[in-house]
One Martini backbone bead per residue (centre of mass of N, CA, C, O) as a GRO file, in nm:
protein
   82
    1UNK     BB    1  -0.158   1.273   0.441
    2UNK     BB    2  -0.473   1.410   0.288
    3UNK     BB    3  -0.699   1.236   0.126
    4UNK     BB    4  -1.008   1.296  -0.138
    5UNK     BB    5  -1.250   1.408  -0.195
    6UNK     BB    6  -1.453   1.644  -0.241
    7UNK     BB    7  -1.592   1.749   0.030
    8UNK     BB    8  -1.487   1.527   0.303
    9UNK     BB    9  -1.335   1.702   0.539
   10UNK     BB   10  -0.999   1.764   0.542
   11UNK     BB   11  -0.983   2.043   0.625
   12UNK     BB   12  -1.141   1.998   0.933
   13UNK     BB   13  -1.024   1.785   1.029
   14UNK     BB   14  -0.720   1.956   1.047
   15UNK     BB   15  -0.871   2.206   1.184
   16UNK     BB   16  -0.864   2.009   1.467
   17UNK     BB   17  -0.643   1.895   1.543
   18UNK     BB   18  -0.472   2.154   1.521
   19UNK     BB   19  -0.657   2.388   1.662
   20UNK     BB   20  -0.992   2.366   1.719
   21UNK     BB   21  -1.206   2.086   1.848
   22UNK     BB   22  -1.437   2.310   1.916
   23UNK     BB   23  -1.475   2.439   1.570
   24UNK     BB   24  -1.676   2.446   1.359
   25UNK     BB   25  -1.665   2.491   0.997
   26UNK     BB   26  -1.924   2.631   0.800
   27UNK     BB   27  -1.707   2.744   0.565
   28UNK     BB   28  -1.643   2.661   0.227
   29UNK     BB   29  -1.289   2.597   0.159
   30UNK     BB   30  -1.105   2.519  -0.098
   31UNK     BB   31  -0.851   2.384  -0.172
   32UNK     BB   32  -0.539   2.472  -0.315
   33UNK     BB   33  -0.409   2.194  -0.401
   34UNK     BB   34  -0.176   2.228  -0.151
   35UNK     BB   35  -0.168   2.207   0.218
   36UNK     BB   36  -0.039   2.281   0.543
   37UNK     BB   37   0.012   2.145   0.856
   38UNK     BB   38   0.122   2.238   1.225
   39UNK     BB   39   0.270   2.020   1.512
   40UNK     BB   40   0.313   2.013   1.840
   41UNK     BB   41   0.480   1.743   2.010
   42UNK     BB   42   0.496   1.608   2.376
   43UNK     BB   43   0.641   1.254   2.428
   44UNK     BB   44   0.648   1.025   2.664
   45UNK     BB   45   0.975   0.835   2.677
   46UNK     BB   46   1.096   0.683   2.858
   47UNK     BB   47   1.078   0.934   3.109
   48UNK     BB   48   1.101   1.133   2.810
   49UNK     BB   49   1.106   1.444   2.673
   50UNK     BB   50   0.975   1.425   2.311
   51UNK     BB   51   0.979   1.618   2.049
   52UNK     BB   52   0.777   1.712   1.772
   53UNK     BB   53   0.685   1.702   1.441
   54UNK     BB   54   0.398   1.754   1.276
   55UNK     BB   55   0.323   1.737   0.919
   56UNK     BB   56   0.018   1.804   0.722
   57UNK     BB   57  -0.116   1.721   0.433
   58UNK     BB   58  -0.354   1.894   0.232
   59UNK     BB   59  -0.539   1.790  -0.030
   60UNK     BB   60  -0.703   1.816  -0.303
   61UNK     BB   61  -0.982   1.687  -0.463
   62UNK     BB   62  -1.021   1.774  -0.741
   63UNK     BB   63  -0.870   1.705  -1.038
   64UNK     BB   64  -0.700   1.944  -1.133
   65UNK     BB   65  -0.487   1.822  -0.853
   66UNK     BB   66  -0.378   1.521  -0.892
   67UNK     BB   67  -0.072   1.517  -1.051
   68UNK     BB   68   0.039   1.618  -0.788
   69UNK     BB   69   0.073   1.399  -0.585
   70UNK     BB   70   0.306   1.198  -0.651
   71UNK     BB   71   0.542   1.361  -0.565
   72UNK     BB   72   0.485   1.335  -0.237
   73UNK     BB   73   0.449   1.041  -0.168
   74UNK     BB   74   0.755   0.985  -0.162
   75UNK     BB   75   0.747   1.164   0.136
   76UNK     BB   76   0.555   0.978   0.322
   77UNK     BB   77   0.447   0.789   0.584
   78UNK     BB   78   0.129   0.894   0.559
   79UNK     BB   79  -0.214   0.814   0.483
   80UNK     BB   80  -0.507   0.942   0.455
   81UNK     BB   81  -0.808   0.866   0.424
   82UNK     BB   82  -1.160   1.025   0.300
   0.00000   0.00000   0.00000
């Protein structure tokens, strides 16, 4: 999950992590609520291909969506803050 305040670039990090790290996003599209990316990775762990599913939330940083953030803190593994 990433979260932080309004137009801090969690959305940008995101799109370069996940789709394309050479394309920079010149328009800002605020996130609505929360939206996620998927990202699969094959990882080498002792000699052996093991497929993985990462999947991360990003949060608006609205105000207006704050509300929201508690109910997913309860699944996430881990939280990027911004």
């Amino acid at each position: 999950m990433v979260v932080g305040n309004e137009k801090c670039g969690k959305t940008h990090l995101l799109h370069r992590f996940i789709e394309n790290p050479d394309i920079y996003l010149n328009d800002y599209k605020p996130t609505d609520g929360i939206d996620y990316k998927v990202k699969y990775k094959t990882l080498l762990i002792n000699k052996q291909k093991n497929n993985h599913k990462l999947q991360i939330w990003d949060c608006s940083g609205a105000l207006k969506y704050r509300h929201l953030l508690p109910s997913f803190y309860k699944k996430v593994g881990a939280i990027i803050l911004c």
